[in-house]
KEDRENDO-559715 format. One record per residue (C-alpha): residue number from 1; x, y, z. Coordinates in nm, 3 decimals. Example, Ala and Ser with C-alpha at 12.3 -4.5 7.8 and 13.67 -1.06 7.14 Angstrom:
<rec><i>1</i><east>1.230</east><north>-0.450</north><up>0.780</up></rec>
<rec><i>2</i><east>1.367</east><north>-0.106</north><up>0.714</up></rec>
END
This chain:
<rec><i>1</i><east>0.169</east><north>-2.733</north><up>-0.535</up></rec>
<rec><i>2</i><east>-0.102</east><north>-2.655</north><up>-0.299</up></rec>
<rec><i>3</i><east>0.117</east><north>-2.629</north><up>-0.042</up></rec>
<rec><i>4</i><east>0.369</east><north>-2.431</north><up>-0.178</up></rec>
<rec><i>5</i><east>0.045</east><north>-2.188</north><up>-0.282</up></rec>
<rec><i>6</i><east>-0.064</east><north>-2.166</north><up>0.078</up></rec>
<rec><i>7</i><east>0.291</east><north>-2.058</north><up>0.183</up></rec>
<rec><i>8</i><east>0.322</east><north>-1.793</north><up>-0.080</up></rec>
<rec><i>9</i><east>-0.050</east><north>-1.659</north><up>-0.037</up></rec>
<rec><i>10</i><east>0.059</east><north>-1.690</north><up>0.415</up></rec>
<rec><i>11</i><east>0.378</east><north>-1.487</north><up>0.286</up></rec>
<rec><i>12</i><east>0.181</east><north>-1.196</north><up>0.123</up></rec>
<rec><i>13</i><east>-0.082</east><north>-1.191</north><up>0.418</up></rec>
<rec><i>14</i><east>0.246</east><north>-1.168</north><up>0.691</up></rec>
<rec><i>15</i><east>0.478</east><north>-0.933</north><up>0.494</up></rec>
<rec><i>16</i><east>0.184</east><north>-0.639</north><up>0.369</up></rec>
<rec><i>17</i><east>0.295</east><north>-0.786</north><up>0.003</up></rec>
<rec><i>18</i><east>0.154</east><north>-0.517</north><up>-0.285</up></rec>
<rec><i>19</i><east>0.216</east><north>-0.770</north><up>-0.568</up></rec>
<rec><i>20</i><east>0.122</east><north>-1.102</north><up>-0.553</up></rec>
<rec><i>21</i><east>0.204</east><north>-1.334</north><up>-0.875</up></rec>
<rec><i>22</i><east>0.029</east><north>-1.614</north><up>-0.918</up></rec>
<rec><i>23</i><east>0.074</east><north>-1.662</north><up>-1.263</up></rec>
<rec><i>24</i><east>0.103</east><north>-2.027</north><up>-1.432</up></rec>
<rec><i>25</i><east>-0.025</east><north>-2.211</north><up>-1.121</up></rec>
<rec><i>26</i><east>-0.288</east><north>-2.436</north><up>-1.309</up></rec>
<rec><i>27</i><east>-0.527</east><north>-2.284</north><up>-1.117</up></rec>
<rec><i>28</i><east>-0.895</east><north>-2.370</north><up>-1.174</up></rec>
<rec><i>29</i><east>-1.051</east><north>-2.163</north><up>-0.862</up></rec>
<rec><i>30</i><east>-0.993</east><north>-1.889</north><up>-0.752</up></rec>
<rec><i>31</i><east>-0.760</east><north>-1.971</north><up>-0.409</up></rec>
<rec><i>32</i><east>-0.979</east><north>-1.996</north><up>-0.083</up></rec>
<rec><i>33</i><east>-0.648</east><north>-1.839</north><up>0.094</up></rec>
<rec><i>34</i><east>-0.708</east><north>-1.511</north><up>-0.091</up></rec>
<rec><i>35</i><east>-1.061</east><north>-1.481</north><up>0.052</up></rec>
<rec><i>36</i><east>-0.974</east><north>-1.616</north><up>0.448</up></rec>
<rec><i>37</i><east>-1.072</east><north>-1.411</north><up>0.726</up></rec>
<rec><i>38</i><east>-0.977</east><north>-1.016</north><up>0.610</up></rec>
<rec><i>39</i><east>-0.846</east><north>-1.083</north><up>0.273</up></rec>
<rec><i>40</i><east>-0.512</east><north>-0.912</north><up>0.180</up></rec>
<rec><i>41</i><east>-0.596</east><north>-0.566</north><up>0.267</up></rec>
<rec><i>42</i><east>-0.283</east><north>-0.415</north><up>0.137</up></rec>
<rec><i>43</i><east>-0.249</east><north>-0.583</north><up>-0.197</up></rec>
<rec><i>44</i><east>-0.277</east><north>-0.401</north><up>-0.515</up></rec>
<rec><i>45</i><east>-0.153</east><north>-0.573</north><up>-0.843</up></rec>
<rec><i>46</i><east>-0.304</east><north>-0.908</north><up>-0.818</up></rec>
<rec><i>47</i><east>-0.166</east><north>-1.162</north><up>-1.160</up></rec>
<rec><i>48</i><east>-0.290</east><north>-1.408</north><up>-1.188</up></rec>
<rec><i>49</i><east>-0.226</east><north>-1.469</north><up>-1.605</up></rec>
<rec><i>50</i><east>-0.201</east><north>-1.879</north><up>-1.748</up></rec>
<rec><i>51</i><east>-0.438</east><north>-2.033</north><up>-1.536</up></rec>
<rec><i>52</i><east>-0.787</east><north>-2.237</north><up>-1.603</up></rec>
<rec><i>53</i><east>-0.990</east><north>-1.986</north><up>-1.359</up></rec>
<rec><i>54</i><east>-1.368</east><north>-1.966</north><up>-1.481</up></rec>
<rec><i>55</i><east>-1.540</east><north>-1.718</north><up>-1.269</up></rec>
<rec><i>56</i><east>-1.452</east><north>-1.433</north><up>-1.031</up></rec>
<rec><i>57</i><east>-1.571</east><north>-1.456</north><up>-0.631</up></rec>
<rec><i>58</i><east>-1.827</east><north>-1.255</north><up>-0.562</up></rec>
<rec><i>59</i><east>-1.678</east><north>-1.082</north><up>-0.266</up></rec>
<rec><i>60</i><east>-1.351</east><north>-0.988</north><up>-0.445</up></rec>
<rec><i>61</i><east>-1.390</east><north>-0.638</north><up>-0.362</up></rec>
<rec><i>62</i><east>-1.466</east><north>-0.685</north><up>0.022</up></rec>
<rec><i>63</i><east>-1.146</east><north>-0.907</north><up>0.046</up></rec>
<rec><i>64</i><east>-0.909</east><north>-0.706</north><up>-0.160</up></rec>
<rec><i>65</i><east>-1.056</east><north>-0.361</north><up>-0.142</up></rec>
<rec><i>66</i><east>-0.708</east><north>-0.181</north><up>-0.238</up></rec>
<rec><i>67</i><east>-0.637</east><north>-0.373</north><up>-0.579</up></rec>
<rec><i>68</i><east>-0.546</east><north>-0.140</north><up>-0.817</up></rec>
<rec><i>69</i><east>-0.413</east><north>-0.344</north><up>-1.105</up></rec>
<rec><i>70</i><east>-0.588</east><north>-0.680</north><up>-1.174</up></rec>
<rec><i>71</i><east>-0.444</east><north>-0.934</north><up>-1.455</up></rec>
<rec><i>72</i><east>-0.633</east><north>-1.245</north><up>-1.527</up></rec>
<rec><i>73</i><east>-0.490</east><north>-1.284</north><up>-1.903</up></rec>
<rec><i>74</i><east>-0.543</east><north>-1.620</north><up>-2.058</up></rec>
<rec><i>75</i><east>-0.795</east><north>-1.810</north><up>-1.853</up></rec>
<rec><i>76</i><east>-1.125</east><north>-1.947</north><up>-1.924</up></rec>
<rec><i>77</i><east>-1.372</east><north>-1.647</north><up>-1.762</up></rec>
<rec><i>78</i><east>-1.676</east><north>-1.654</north><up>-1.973</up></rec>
<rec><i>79</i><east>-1.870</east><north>-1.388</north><up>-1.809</up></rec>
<rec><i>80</i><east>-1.743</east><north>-1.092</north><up>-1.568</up></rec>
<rec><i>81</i><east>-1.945</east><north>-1.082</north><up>-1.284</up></rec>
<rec><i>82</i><east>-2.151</east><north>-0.802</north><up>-1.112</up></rec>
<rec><i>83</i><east>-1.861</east><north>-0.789</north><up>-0.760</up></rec>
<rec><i>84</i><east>-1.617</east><north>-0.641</north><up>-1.052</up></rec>
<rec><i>85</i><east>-1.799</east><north>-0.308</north><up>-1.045</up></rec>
<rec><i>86</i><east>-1.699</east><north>-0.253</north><up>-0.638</up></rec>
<rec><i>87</i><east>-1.305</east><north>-0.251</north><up>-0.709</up></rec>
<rec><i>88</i><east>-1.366</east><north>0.108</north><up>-0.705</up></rec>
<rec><i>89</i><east>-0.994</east><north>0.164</north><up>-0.700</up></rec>
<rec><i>90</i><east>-0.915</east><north>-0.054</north><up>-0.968</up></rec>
<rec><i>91</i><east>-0.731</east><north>0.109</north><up>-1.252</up></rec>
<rec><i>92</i><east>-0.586</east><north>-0.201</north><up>-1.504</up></rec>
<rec><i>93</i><east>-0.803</east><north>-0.483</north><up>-1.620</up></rec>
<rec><i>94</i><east>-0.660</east><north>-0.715</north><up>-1.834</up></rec>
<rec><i>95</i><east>-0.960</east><north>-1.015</north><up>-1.897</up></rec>
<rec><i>96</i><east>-0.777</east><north>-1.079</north><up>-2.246</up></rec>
<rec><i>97</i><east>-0.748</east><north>-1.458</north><up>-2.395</up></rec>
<rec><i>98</i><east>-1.103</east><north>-1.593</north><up>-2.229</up></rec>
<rec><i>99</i><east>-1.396</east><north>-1.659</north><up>-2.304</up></rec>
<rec><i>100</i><east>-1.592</east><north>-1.377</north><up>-2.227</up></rec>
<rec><i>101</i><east>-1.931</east><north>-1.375</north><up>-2.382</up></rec>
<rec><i>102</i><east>-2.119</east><north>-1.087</north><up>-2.149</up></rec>
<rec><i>103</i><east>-1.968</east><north>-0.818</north><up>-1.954</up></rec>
<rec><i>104</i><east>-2.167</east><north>-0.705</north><up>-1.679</up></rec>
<rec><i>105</i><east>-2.338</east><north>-0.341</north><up>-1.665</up></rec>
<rec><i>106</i><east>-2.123</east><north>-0.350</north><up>-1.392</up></rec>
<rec><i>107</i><east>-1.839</east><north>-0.249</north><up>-1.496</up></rec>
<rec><i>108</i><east>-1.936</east><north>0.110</north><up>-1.569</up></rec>
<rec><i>109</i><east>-1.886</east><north>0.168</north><up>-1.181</up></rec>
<rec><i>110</i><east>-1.497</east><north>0.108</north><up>-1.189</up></rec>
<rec><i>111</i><east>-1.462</east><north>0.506</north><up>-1.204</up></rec>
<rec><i>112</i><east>-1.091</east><north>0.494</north><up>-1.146</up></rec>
<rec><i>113</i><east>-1.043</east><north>0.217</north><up>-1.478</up></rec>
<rec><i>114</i><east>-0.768</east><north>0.353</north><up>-1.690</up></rec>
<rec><i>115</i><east>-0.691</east><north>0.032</north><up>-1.898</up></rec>
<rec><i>116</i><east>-0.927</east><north>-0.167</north><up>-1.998</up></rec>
<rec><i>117</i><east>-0.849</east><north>-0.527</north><up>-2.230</up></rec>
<rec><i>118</i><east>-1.075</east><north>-0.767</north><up>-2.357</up></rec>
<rec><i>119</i><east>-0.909</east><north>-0.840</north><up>-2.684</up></rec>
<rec><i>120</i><east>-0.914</east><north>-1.241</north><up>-2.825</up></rec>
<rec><i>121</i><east>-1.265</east><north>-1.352</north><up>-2.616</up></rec>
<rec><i>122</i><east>-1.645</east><north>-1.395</north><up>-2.769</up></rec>
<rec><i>123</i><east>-1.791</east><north>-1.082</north><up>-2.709</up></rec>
<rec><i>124</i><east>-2.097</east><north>-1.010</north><up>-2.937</up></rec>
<rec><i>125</i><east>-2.174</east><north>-0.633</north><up>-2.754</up></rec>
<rec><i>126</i><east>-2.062</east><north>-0.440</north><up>-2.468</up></rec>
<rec><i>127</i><east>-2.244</east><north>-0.262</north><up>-2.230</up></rec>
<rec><i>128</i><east>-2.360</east><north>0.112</north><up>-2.283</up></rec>
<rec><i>129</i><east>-2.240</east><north>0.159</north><up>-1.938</up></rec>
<rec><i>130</i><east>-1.914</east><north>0.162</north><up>-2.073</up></rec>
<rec><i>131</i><east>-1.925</east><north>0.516</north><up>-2.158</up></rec>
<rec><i>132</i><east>-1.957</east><north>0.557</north><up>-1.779</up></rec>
<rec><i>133</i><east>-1.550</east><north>0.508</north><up>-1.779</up></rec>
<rec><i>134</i><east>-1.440</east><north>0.884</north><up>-1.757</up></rec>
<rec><i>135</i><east>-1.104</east><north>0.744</north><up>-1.677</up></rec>
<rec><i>136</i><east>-1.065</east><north>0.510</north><up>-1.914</up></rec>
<rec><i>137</i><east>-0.760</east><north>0.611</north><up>-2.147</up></rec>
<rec><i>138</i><east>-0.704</east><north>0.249</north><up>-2.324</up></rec>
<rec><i>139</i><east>-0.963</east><north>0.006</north><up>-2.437</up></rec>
<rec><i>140</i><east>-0.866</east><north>-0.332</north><up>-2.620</up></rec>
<rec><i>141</i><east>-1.152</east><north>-0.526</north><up>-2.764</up></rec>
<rec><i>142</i><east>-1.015</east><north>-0.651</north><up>-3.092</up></rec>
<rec><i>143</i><east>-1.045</east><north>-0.997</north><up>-3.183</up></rec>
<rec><i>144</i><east>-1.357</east><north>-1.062</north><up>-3.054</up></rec>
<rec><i>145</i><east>-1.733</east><north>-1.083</north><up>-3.230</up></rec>
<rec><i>146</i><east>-1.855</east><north>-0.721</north><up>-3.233</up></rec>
<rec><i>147</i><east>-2.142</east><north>-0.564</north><up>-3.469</up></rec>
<rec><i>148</i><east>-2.106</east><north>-0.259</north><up>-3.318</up></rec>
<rec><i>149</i><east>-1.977</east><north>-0.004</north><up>-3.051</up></rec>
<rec><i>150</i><east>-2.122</east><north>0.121</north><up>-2.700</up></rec>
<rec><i>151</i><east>-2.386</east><north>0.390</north><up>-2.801</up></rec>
<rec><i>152</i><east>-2.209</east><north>0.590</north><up>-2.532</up></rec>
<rec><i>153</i><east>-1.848</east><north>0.510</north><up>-2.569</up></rec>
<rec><i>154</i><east>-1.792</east><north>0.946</north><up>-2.723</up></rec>
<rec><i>155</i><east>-1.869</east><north>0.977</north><up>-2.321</up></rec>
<rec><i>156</i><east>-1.507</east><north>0.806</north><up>-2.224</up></rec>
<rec><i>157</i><east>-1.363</east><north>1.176</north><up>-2.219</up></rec>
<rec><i>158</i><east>-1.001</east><north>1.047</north><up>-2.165</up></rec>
<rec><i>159</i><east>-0.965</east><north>0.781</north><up>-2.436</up></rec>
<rec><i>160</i><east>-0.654</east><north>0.777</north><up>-2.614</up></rec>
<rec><i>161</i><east>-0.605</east><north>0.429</north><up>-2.753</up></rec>
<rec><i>162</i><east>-0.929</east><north>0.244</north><up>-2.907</up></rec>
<rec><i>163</i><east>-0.803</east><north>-0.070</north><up>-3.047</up></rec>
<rec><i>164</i><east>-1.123</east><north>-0.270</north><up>-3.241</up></rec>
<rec><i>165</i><east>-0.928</east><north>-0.481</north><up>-3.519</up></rec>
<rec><i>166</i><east>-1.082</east><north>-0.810</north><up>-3.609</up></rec>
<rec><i>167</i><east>-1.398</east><north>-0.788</north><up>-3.567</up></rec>
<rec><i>168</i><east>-1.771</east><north>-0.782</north><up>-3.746</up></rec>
<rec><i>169</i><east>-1.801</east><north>-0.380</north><up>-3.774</up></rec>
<rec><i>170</i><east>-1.958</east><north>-0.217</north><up>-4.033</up></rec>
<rec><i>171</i><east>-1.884</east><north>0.134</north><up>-3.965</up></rec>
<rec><i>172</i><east>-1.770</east><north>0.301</north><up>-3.731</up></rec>
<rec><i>173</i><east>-1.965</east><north>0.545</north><up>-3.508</up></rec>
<rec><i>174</i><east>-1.990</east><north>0.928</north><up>-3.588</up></rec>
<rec><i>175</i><east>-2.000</east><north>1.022</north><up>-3.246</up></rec>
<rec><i>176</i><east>-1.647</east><north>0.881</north><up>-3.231</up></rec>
<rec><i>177</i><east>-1.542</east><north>1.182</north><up>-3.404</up></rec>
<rec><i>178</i><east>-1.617</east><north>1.434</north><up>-3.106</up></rec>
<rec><i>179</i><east>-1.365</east><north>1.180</north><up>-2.856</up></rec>
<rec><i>180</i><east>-1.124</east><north>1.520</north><up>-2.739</up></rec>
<rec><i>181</i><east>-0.810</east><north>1.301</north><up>-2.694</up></rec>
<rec><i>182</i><east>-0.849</east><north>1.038</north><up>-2.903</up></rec>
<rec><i>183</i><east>-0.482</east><north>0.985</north><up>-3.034</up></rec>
<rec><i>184</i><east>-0.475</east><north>0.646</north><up>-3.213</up></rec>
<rec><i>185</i><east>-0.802</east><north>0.418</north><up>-3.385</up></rec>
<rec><i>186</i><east>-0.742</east><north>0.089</north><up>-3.483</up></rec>
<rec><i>187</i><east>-0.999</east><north>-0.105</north><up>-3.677</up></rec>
<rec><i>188</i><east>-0.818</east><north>-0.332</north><up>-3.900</up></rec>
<rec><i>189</i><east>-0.962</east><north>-0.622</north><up>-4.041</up></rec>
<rec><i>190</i><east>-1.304</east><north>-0.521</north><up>-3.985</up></rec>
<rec><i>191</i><east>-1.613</east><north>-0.486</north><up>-4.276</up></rec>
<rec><i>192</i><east>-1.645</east><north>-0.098</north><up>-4.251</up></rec>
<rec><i>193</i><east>-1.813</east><north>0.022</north><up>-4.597</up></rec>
<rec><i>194</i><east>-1.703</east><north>0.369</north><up>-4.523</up></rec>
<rec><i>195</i><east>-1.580</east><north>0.609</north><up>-4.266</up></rec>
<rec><i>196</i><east>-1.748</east><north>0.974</north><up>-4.072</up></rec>
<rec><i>197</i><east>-1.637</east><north>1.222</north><up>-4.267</up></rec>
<rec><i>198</i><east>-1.544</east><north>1.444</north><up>-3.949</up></rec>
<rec><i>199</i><east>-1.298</east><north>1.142</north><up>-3.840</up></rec>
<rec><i>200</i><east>-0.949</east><north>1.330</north><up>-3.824</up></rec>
<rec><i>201</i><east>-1.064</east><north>1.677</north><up>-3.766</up></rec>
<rec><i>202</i><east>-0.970</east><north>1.620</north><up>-3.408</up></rec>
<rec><i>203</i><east>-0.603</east><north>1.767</north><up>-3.400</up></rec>
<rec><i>204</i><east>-0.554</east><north>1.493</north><up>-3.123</up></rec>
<rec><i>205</i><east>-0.584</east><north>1.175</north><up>-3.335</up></rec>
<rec><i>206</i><east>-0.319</east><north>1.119</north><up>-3.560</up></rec>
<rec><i>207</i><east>-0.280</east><north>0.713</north><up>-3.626</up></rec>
<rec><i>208</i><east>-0.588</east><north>0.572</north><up>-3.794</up></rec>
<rec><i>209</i><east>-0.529</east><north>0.186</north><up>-3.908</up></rec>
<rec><i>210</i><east>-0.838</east><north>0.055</north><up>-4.119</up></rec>
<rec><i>211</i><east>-0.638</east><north>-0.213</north><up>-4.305</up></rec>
<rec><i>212</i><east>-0.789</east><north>-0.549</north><up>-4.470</up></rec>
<rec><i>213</i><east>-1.177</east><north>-0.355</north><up>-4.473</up></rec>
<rec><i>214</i><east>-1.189</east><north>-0.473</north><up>-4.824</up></rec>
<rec><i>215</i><east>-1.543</east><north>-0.274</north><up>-4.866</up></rec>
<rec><i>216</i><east>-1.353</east><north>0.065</north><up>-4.764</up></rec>
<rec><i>217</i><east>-1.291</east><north>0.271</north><up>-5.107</up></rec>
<rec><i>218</i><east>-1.213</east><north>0.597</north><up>-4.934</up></rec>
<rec><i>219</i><east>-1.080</east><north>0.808</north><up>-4.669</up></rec>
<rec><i>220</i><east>-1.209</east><north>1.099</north><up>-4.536</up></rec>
<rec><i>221</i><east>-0.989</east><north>1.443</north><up>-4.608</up></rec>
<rec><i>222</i><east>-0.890</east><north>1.516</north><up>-4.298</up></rec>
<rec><i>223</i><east>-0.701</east><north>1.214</north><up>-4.265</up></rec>
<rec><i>224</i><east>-0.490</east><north>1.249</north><up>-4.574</up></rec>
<rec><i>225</i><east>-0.222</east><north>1.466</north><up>-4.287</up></rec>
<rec><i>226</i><east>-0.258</east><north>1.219</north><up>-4.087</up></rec>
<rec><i>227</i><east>-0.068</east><north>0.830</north><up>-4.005</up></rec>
<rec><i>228</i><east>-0.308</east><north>0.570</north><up>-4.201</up></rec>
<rec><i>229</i><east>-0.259</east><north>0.234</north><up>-4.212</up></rec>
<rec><i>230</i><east>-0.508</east><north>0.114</north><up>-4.520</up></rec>
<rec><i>231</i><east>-0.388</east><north>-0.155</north><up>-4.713</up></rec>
<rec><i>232</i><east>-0.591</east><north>-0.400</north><up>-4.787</up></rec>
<rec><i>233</i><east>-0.862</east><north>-0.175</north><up>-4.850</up></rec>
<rec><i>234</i><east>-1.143</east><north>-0.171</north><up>-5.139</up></rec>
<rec><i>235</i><east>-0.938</east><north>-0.472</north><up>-5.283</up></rec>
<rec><i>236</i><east>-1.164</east><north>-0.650</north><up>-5.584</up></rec>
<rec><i>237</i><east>-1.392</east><north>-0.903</north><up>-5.549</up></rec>
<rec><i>238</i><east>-1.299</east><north>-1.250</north><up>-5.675</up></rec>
<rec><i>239</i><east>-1.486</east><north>-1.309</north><up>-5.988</up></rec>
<rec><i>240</i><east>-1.599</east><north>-1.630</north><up>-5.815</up></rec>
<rec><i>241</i><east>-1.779</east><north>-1.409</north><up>-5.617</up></rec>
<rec><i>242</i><east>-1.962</east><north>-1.215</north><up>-5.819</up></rec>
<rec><i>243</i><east>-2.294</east><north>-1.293</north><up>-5.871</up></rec>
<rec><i>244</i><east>-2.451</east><north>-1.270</north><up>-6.277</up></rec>
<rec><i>245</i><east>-2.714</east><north>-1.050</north><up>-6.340</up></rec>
<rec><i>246</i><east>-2.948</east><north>-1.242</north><up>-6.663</up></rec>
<rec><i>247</i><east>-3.292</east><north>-1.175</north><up>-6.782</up></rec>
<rec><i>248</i><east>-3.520</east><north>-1.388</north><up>-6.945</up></rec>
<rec><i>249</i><east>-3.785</east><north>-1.407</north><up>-7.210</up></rec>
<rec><i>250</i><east>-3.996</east><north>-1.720</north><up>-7.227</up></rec>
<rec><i>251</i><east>-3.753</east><north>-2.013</north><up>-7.268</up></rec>
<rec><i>252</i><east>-3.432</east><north>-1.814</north><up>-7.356</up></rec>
<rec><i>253</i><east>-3.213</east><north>-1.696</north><up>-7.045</up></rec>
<rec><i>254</i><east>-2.918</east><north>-1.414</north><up>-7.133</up></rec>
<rec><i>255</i><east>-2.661</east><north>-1.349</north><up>-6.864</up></rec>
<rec><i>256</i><east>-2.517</east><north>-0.993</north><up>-6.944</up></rec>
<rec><i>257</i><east>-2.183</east><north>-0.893</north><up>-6.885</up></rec>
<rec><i>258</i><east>-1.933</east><north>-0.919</north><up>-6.569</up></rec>
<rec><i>259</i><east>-1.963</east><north>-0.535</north><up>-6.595</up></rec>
<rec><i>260</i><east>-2.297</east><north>-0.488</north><up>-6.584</up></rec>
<rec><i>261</i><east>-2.365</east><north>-0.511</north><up>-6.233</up></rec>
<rec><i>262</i><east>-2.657</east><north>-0.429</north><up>-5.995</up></rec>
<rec><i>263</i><east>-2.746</east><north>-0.106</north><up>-5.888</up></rec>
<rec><i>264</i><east>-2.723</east><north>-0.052</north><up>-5.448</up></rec>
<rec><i>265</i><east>-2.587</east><north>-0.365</north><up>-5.359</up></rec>
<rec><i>266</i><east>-2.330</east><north>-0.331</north><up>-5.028</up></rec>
<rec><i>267</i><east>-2.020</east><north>-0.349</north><up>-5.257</up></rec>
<rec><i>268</i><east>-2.085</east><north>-0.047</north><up>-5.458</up></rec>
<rec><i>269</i><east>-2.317</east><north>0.151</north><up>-5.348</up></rec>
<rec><i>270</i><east>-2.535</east><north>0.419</north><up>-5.520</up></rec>
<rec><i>271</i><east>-2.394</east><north>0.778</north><up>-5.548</up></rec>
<rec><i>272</i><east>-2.547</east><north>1.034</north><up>-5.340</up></rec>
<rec><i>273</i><east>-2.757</east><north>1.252</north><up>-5.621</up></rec>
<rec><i>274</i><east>-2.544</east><north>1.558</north><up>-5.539</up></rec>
<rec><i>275</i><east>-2.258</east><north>1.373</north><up>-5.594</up></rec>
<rec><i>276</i><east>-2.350</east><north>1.283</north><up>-5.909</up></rec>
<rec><i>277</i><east>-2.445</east><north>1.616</north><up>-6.032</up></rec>
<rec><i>278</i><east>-2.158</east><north>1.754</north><up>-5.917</up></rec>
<rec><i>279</i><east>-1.930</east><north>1.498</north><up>-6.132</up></rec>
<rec><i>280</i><east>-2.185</east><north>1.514</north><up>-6.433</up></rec>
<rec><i>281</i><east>-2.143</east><north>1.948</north><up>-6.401</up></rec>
<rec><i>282</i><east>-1.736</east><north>1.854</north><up>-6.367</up></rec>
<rec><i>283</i><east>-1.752</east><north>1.675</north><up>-6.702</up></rec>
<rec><i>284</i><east>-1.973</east><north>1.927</north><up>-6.855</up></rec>
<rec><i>285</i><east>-1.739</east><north>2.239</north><up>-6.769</up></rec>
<rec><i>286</i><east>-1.442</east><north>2.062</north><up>-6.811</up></rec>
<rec><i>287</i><east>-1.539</east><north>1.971</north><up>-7.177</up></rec>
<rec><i>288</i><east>-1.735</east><north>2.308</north><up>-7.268</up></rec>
<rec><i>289</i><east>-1.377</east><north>2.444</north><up>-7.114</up></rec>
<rec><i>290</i><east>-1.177</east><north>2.223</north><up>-7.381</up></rec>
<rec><i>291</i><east>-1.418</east><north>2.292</north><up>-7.687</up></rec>
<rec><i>292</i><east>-1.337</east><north>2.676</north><up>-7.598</up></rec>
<rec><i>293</i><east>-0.941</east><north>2.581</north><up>-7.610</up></rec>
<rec><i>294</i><east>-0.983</east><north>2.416</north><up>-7.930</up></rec>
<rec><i>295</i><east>-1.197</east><north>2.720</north><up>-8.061</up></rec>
<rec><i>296</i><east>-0.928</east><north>2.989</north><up>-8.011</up></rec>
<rec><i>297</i><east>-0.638</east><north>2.801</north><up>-8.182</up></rec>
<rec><i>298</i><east>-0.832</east><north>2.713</north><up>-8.474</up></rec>
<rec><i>299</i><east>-0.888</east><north>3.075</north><up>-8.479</up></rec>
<rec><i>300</i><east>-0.550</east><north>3.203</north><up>-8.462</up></rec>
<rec><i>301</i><east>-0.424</east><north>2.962</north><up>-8.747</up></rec>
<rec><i>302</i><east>-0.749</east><north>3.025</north><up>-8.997</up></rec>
<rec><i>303</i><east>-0.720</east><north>3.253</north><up>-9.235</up></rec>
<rec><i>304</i><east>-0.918</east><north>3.605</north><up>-9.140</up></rec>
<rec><i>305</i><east>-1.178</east><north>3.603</north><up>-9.378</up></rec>
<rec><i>306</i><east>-1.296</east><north>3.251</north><up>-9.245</up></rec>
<rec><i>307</i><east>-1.302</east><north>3.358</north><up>-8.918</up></rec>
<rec><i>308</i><east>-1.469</east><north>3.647</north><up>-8.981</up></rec>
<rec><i>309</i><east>-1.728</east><north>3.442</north><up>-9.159</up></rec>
<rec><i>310</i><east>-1.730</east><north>3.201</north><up>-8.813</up></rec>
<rec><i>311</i><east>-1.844</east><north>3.560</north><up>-8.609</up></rec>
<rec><i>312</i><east>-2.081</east><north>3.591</north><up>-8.816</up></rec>
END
């Protein structure tokens, strides 16, 4: 196997190779060949998918300084080191199926990254140095352990495809809204609560998936034109679930209702005070609009000296 590796790599090196495929070698370092004397100058899509590598070397860059597509799917990479940021021509970085825990700051520097995937890894954050991607057109990170997004992710100017599903996200960003070619947001399977109000004004975006949030109970207008992809959403909670609210008085304990629930809790939150003047003025008007309905036929079938006696 080794040898037959040396040969392929000596091959590459000889012949100017662009590609070199090195998937499903059971590799568990990254190969010393790769890194001998200048490198493989002329090599730009690098695979390197189905092996056991753990780290990157840290003069990647300085031995393959043309690599414009780099896949290292399903490996064991836990962290992506600092030398990833000099691939400055580097456009496609798949680092899906690892286990990633930290991407480096780093990474903002790949200025000419157009693909970006880091779906199925451990990732609790990213850096804001994301948002340094002007480039960047697809980013992958679902699966993974995320709270929240890059504070400066509304900088990635190019972004088409943000796919975030299955994750820990509560909500999603408002700044997302002002993305100019945002086309397609996935967040499926997350915990969002609610969604920006402005997300969908963009006449760019037009698929929006936010199934299985089970805490979403609404969509924004502006999306109702739109693709959506929301089943799953604001489905009940089990009544195993539901905590009991109870007072007491001395001895004596009374649990009240299933209905009667508590007021501001995550699951249902409180109305907004306009909001609920607004629907307390709707049922007002509606009602003073039906008593006036009422009014007028009663008054067209009453006799006319009753309702002149109702004028009065």
């Amino acid at each position: 196997m080794a040898s037959e590796l040396c040969k392929t790599i000596s091959e590459a090196k000889l012949e100017r190779h662009k590609n070199l495929f090195l998937n499903y070698r059971n590799l568990h370092h990254f190969p010393l060949e790769l890194l001998k004397d200048e490198g493989l100058q002329y090599l730009e899509r690098l695979y390197m998918k189905r092996n056991s590598l753990t780290t990157l070397p840290e003069n990647l860059a300085q031995k393959l300084p043309n690599l414009v597509e780099l896949y290292l799917h399903s490996n064991n990479i836990v962290v992506v080191p600092e030398a990833i940021g000099s691939l400055v021509k580097l456009q496609f970085l798949d680092l899906s199926d690892n286990a990633l825990e930290i991407v480096c700051p780093e990474i903002g520097r790949l200025r000419s990254l157009r693909h970006l995937r880091l779906a199925n890894n451990q990732l609790k954050y990213l850096p804001a140095e994301v948002g340094d991607l002007r480039e960047l057109q697809t980013l992958d990170i679902s699966t993974n352990h995320l709270i929240t997004l890059p504070e400066r992710l509304h900088m990635c100017l190019s972004l088409q495809y943000l796919t975030a599903d299955r994750n820990h996200l509560w909500c999603v960003p408002r700044h997302l809204c002002q993305l100019p070619s945002l086309n397609e947001l996935s967040m499926a399977g997350n915990r969002l609560a609610f969604l920006p109000l402005d997300l969908g004004r963009s006449r760019e975006l037009q698929y929006v998936y936010v199934d299985n949030n089970v805490y979403l109970k609404g969509l924004p207008s502006y999306l109702y034109n739109k693709v959506i992809g929301c089943s799953g959403c604001g489905s009940p909670v089990q009544k195993s679930e539901v905590k009991l609210l109870s007072f007491s008085s001395g001895q004596l304990t009374v649990f009240l209702p299933a209905e009667v629930k508590s007021i501001g809790t995550h699951l249902d939150p409180v109305l907004p005070l306009q909001e609920m003047a607004m629907r307390t003025l709707h049922n007002t008007y509606c009602g003073f609009l039906k008593g006036r309905r009422v009014l007028a036929l009663w008054r067209t079938a009453a006799p006319p000296n009753v309702c002149r006696l109702l004028t009065c």
